[in-house]
Structure formats: structure tokens, C-alpha cells
C-alpha positions in Angstrom: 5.2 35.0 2.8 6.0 33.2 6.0 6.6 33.9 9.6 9.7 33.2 10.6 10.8 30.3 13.0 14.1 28.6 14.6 15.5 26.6 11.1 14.4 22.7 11.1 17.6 20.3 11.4 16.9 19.0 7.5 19.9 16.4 8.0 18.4 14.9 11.0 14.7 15.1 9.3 16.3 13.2 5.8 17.2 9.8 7.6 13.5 9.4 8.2 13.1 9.0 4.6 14.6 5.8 3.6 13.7 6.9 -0.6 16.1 10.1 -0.2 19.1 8.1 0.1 18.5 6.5 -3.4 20.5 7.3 -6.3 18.7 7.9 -9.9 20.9 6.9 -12.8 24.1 7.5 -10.7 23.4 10.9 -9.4 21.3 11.3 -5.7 17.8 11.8 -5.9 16.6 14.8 -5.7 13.2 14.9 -4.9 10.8 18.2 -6.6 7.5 16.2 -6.6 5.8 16.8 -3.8 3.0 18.3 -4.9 1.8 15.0 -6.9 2.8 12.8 -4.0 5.1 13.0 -0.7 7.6 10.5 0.4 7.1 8.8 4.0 9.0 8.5 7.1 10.0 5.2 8.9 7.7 5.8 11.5 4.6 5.5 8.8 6.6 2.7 6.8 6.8 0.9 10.2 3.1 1.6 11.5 1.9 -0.1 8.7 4.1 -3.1 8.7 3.3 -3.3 12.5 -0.3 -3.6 11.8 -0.1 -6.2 9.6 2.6 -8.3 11.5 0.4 -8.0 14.5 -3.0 -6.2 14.4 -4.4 -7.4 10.6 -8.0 -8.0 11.3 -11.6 -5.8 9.8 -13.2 -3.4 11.7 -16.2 -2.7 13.5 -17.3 -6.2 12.6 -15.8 -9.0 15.4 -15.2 -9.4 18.7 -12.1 -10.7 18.9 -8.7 -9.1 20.0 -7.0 -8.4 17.2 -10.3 -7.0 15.6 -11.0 -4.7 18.5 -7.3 -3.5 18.4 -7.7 -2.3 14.6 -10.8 -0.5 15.2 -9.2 1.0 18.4 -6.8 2.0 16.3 -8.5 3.4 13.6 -11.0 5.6 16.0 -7.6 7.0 17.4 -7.0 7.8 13.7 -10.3 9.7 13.5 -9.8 11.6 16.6 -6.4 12.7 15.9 -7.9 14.1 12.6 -10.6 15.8 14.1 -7.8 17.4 16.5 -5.8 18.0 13.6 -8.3 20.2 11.3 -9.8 21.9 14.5 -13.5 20.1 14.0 -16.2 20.2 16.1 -17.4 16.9 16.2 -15.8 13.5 15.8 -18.7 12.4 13.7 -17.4 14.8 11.1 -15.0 13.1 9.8 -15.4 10.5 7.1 -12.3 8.1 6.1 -12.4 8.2 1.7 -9.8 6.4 -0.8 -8.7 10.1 -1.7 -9.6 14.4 -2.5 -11.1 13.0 -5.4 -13.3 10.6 -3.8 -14.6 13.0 -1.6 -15.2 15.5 -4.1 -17.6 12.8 -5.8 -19.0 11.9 -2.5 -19.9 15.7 -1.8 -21.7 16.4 -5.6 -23.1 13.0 -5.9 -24.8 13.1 -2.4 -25.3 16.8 -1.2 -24.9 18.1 -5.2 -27.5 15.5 -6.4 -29.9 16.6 -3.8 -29.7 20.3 -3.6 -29.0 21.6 -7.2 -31.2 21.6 -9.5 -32.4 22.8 -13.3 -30.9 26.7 -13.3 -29.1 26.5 -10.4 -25.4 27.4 -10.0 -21.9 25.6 -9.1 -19.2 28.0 -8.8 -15.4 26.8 -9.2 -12.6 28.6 -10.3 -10.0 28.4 -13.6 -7.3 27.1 -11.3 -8.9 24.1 -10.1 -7.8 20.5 -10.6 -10.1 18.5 -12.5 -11.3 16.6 -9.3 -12.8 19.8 -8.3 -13.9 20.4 -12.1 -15.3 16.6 -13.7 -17.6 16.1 -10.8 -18.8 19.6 -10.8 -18.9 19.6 -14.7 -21.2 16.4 -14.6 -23.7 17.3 -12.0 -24.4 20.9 -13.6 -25.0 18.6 -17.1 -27.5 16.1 -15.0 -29.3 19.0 -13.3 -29.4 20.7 -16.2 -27.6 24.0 -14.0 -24.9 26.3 -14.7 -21.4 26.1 -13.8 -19.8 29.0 -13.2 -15.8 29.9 -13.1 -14.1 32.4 -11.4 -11.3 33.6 -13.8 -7.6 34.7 -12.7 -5.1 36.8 -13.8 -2.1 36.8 -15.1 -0.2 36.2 -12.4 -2.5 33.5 -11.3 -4.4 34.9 -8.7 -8.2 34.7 -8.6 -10.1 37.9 -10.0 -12.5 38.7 -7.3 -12.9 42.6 -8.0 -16.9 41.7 -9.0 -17.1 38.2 -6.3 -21.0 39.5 -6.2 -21.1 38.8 -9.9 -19.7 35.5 -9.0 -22.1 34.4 -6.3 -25.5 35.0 -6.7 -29.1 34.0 -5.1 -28.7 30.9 -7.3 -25.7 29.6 -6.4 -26.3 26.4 -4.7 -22.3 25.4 -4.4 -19.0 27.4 -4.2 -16.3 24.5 -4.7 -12.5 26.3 -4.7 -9.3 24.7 -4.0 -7.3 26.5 -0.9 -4.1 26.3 -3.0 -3.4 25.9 -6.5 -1.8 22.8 -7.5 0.1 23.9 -10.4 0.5 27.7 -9.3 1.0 27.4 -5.9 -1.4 30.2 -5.5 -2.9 30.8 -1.7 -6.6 31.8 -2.4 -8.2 33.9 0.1 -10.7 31.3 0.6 -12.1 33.1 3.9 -13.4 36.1 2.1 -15.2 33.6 -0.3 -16.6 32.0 2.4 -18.5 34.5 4.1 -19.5 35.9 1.0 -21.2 32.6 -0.2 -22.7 32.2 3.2 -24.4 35.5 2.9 -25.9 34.4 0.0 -26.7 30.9 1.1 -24.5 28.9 -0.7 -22.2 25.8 0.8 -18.6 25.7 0.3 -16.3 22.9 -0.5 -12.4 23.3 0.0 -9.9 20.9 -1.8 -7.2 21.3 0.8 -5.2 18.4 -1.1 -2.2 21.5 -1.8 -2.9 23.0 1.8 -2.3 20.9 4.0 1.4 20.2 4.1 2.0 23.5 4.3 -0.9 25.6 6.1 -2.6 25.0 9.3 -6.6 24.0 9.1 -9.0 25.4 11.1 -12.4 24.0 9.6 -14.4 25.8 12.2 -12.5 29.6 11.9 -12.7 29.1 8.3 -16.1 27.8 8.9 -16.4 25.9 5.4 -19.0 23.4 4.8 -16.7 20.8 3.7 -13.0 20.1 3.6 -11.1 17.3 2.1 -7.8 16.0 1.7 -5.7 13.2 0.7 -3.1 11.3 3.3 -0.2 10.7 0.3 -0.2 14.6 0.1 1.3 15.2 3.5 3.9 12.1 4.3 0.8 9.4 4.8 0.4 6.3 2.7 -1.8 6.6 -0.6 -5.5 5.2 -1.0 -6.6 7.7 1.8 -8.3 10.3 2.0 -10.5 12.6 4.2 -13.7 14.5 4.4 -14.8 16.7 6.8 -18.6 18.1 6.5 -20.5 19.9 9.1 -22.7 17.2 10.8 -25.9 18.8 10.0 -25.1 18.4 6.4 -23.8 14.6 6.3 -26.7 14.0 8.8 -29.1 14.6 5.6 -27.2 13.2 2.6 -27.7 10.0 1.7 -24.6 7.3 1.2 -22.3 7.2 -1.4 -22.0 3.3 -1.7 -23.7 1.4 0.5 -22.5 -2.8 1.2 -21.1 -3.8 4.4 -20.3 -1.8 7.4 -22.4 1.0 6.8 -25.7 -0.6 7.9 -27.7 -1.0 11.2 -30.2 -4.0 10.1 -30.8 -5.6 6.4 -33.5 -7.7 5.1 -34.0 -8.7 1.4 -36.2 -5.7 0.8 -35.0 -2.8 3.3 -31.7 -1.3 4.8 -31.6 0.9 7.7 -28.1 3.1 7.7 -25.7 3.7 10.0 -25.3 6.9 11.7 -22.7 9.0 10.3 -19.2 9.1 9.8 -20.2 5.3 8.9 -23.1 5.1 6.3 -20.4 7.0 4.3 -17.8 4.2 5.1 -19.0 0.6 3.0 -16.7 -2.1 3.0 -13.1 -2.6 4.2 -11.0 1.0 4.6 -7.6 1.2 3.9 -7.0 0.3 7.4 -3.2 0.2 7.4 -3.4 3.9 5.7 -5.8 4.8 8.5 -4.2 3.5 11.2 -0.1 4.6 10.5 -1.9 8.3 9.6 -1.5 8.2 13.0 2.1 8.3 12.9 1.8 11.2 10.6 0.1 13.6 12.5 2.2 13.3 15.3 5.6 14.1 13.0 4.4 17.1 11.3 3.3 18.1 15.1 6.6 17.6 16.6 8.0 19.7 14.0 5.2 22.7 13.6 3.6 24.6 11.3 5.7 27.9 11.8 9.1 25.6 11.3 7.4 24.1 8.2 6.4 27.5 6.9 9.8 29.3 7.2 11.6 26.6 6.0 9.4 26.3 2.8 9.9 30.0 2.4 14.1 29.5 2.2 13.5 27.1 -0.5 10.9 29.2 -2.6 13.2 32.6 -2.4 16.1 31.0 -2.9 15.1 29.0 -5.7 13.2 31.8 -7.4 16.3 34.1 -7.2 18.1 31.5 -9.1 15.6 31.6 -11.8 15.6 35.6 -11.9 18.9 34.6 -13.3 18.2 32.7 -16.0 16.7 35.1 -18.1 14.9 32.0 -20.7 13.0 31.2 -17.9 9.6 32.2 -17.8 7.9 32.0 -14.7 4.0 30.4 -14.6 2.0 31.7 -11.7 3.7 34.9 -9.8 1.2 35.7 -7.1 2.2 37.2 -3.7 0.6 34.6 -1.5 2.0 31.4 -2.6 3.5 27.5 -1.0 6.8 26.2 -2.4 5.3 25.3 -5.5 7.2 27.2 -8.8 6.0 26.1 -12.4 8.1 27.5 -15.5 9.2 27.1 -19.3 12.2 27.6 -20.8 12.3 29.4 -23.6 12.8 27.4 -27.3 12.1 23.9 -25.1 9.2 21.7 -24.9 9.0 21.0 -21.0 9.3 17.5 -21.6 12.5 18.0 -22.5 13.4 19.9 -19.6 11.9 17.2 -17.5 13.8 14.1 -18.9 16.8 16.2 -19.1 16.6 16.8 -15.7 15.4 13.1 -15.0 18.9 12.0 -16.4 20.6 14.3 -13.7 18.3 12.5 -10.5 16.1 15.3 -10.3 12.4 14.6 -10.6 10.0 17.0 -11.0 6.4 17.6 -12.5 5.6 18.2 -16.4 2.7 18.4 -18.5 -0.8 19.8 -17.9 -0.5 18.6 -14.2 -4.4 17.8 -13.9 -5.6 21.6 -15.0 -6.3 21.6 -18.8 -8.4 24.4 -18.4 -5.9 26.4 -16.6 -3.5 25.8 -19.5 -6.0 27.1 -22.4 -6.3 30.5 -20.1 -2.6 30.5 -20.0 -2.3 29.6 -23.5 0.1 27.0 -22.8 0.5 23.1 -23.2 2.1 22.3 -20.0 4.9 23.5 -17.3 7.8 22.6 -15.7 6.7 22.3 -11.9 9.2 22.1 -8.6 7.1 21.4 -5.2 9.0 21.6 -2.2 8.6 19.2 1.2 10.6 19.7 4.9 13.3 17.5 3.4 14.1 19.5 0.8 17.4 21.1 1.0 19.2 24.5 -0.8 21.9 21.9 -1.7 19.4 19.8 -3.6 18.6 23.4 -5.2 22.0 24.4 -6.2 21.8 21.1 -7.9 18.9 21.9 -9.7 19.7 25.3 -11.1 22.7 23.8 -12.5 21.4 21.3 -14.4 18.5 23.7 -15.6 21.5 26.2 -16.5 23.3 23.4 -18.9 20.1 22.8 -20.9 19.7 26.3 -21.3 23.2 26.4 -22.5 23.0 22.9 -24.3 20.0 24.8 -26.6 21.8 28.1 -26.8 24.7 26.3 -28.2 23.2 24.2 -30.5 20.7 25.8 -31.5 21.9 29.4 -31.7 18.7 30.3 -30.5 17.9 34.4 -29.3 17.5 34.3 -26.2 15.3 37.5 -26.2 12.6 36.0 -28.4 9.9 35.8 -27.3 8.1 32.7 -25.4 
């Protein structure tokens, strides 16, 4: 798992979070979401709402005070990223609307211009279908060949023949760092060097990582890494990407408008320099500029805190569940975050999830973005808990409860056996 650290004062931590205090049809909420989206302290909420009380104005576009102001405080924004994922270079980081923007910046730009007819894209059968569609639709274009990596069944990629895997032709290796709906931690360093060696370029959807895993872009030494702000505590409709400058150097924009130009006349355009002939038109500019506020609370707190923490939730809860013997786990691999997906036996698991809904307790259900990884599993959807640092055992205890009187709600009604099988 984990290393261990001194435990995080969770009381203290929950009064940042104005939405924990809510109640959900008379019981408190009890958040288990986290993987789709994160709640947000005051000091974001109020970062925002500062900026537009007192900063509102575009960037990088007049000269007044307010305007330089908001793009002083958006290039503080970009530093503290670059800081934050370890990157070499400032210019490396781009400012998107999301993961899956990037994604579609990456094989719409780089993709478009380096695959071609019989070439390879290599993803894996855990991926979310932002790293699948885009993937998917420039192998169709190109006329290549996409490739997956298959797991096992306990949700773990199968990289016993990687060679196999990555050949001569593979132009793209595109792999998230941690399953969405597993929480699987994939070894994404071995893949790495093994697709460098072969001269392939890797992408790494670090949506799932980063709220629980430090980033080291440059130690990993990917190609490309992007991420979404809602994902870790930061407001939604921003994301990031990180590229090795020699590679966004020679791609070509994604959109092109306002912002992202040097000189314009009615029958030529000279771009920007990058990060900003990725960056047309307005940014999400109070995202941007409360991220800010982001970075600096998940480093007041630390990684190691984070990790331990996340690692009382995940035992305790999974020992719960080894108790519950119509429970059926989805995705048991060693290296995992606080992410634990499950049916119950004889239930659909949107049952399970309004029934749980009625107690305050909202958690995922459904195919949670990875059709594909449902046909392997040769299921229709899970039941999915993802923790966050403001997740208590308390909040647990609630949940195994409630997941305890379904179980017995069905058994009693139903008369159903509980050893059949799932």
C-alpha cells in the first residue's frame, strides 16, 4: 500500500468543505464520489469569488490594472503547476477545459501528424473512454491499428509478453496511471521505458492519480501528462497538459481564434509560441487562477498524510465487505487508491445505488465511462466508493450498514441463496 504518516486532523480538514455539512433526504451526506468529481474548500470557493469581485478582466490582451492582475495571476497558476508535476520548463504546461480535452488535443495534433496507414496506438482495457474515442477515431482516419493491452482478473494489466505489446510500429502508447473504476495503480514506469526503447511516445491520463500520488513528469519521463482541476479539490472546466517542449514546439494548434496569435492578416496567421498557440480564446480564468489555492492545500497537508490516510479508509472499508459474503468485489489488485467497485449478489447496482441515495450516501453506478472494461468483465455496471482526505471511518460505518440492510431487505424478501452464484 501506503507509507505511513502522522494521521490528518479530518474534523479540522471537514469545515473547509461547506457541501459536507449538507444533509441528503434527512440523513448527513456522505460523500463516496470522488473519483467522478471532488468537493472544494473555502479557500478555492473564495479565490474565485475574489477574482470576480475584484480582478474580472481577459488576459494577455490589455494594459490596464485589473487586466495585468489576472494574467499575473494566471502565470502564478502556471508556475505553481509546473512546480507541482516536477516539469522542466514553464512553457510546458498548457491550460485545457479538461483530461478529455487534452487527450483530443494530443491525437488530433501530435496523433494526426505522426501516425499513419499501419501504424500502431496502444491503450489498455481499463481505460476510460477519453483515452479510448480519440484513440479509436484517429486509428479509423489513419487507417492504423489500435492495439489493447488486456488485464486480468483481478484488474491488473497483463504485461507478461509487453514486447508483444509494443512493437517497431507503435507510434503511441496512451495508458491511464490509475484505473478509474478499479482503482488499479499501473506500473506505468516500466511501460515507459519499454516504449521509449522502441520509439514510441507516451501519454498518461493522470485524471485518477493525482489526488492521491505525487507527479514527477520528468522521473517518470512521459511524453505527456494530463489532468483535470475538479479531480483534485479545483473548480471544473480545467484542465491540464503537460508535453515535453520539443514535442508541443512541432504540433500544430488545436483551435486557433484569439490569443493564440502573434500577427493576422485576411490571408495569413503567425502563432504564438507555445504554451499559447494551444490556448485560443478566453480560459476559465477563475478556474485557473483559485487552482492556485489548490495546490497550496494539498501542499500543506502532503502526499504521505494523504496516502496513509487513504489507506485507513480502503482497509477498513474492504474488511467490512469481506463480511458480507453477497458482495463481490470488482478489481482486487495489490497496488490500488481508495477506489472499491462491487455487486451484490441477486441486485441490479442501481438498486444498490438509490437505496443507498435514500440513506445520504452517494456513490458511483453504472459503466462509469469503461464499456469495454465491463464486456471483459462480463458485467453491466458496478457499485463504486472513491475516497477523498475528508472522508471519515464514521462515514464508513454508515455505509456498511446501510449496504448490510439491503442485503438483508433482499434476503428477506426474496429468500434468495446467498451462495448462488453472481
Amino acid at each position: 500500500m501506503f507509507a505511513t504518516a502522522n494521521p490528518l486532523d479530518i474534523g479540522q480538514i471537514r469545515t473547509f468543505f461547506p457541501a459536507l455539512s449538507q444533509q441528503v433526504y434527512g440523513s448527513p451526506l456522505v460523500y463516496f464520489d470522488n473519483a467522478a468529481t471532488t468537493h472544494k474548500p473555502l479557500s478555492v470557493i473564495h479565490s474565485a469569488q475574489h477574482f470576480y469581485e475584484q480582478d474580472n478582466a481577459n488576459v494577455h490582451r490589455g494594459m490596464h490594472s485589473l487586466a495585468a492582475r489576472s494574467t499575473m495571476a494566471l502565470e502564478q497558476t502556471r508556475l505553481a503547476v509546473q512546480k507541482f508535476l516536477h516539469a522542466p520548463e514553464i512553457e510546458s504546461i498548457v491550460f485545457t477545459s479538461g483530461t478529455t480535452e487534452s487527450i483530443n488535443l494530443i491525437a488530433a495534433t501530435y496523433g494526426a501528424m505522426e501516425v499513419g496507414e499501419g501504424d500502431e496506438v496502444l491503450i489498455s482495457e481499463m481505460e476510460h473512454h477519453a483515452n479510448l474515442i480519440p484513440w479509436q477515431q484517429l486509428c479509423k482516419k489513419k487507417k492504423a491499428i489500435l492495439k489493447v493491452i488486456p488485464i486480468d482478473d483481478t484488474g491488473q494489466l497483463n504485461l507478461t509478453d509487453l514486447d508483444r505489446w509494443i512493437t517497431t510500429r507503435t507510434k503511441i502508447v496512451a495508458l491511464s496511471y490509475v484505473s478509474n473504476t478499479l482503482g488499479t495503480i499501473n506500473p506505468i514506469k516500466n511501460i515507459i521505458d519499454k516504449a521509449h526503447q522502441k520509439g514510441a511516445v507516451v501519454v498518461i491520463d493522470g485524471a485518477q492519480a493525482v489526488a492521491h500520488l505525487p507527479i514527477d513528469v520528468v522521473a517518470l519521463d512521459c511524453d505527456f501528462f494530463v489532468f483535470s482541476a475538479h479531480k483534485l479539490y479545483g473548480l471544473t472546466g480545467l484542465g491540464f497538459l503537460y508535453g515535453k517542449k520539443k514535442w508541443l514546439e512541432w504540433m500544430p494548434p488545436y483551435k486557433t481564434g484569439g490569443g493564440m496569435v502573434k500577427q493576422v492578416t485576411l490571408t495569413e496567421a503567425v502563432y504564438q509560441d507555445v504554451p499559447y498557440k494551444f490556448e485560443a480564446g478566453t480560459p476559465p480564468l477563475a478556474a485557473i487562477v483559485s487552482f492556485l489555492e489548490v495546490l497550496k492545500f494539498v501542499s500543506s497537508i502532503g502526499y504521505a498524510k494523504l496516502a496513509a490516510h487513504e489507506t485507513t479508509l480502503l482497509c477498513y472499508t474492504l474488511a467490512g465487505l469481506a463480511r458480507m459474503p453477497e458482495v463481490k468485489l470488482v478489481g482486487t489488485a495489490v497496488h490500488k487508491i481508495g477506489i472499491i467497485s462491487f455487486n451484490v449478489r441477486n441486485m441490479h447496482h442501481l438498486d444498490v445505488g438509490l437505496f443507498l441515495d435514500a440513506k445520504g450516501i452517494a456513490v458511483r453506478t453504472g459503466h462509469c465511462c469503461t464499456q469495454p472494461l465491463m464486456q471483459r468483465l462480463g458485467i453491466e455496471g458496478v457499485v463504486r466508493v472513491s475516497f477523498a482526505l475528508y472522508n471519515t471511518i464514521e462515514e464508513i460505518d454508515l455505509f456498511l450498514e446501510a449496504l448490510q440492510q439491503i442485503i438483508h431487505k433482499e434476503r428477506h424478501e426474496h429468500g434468495k441463496n446467498t451462495t448462488q452464484d453472481y
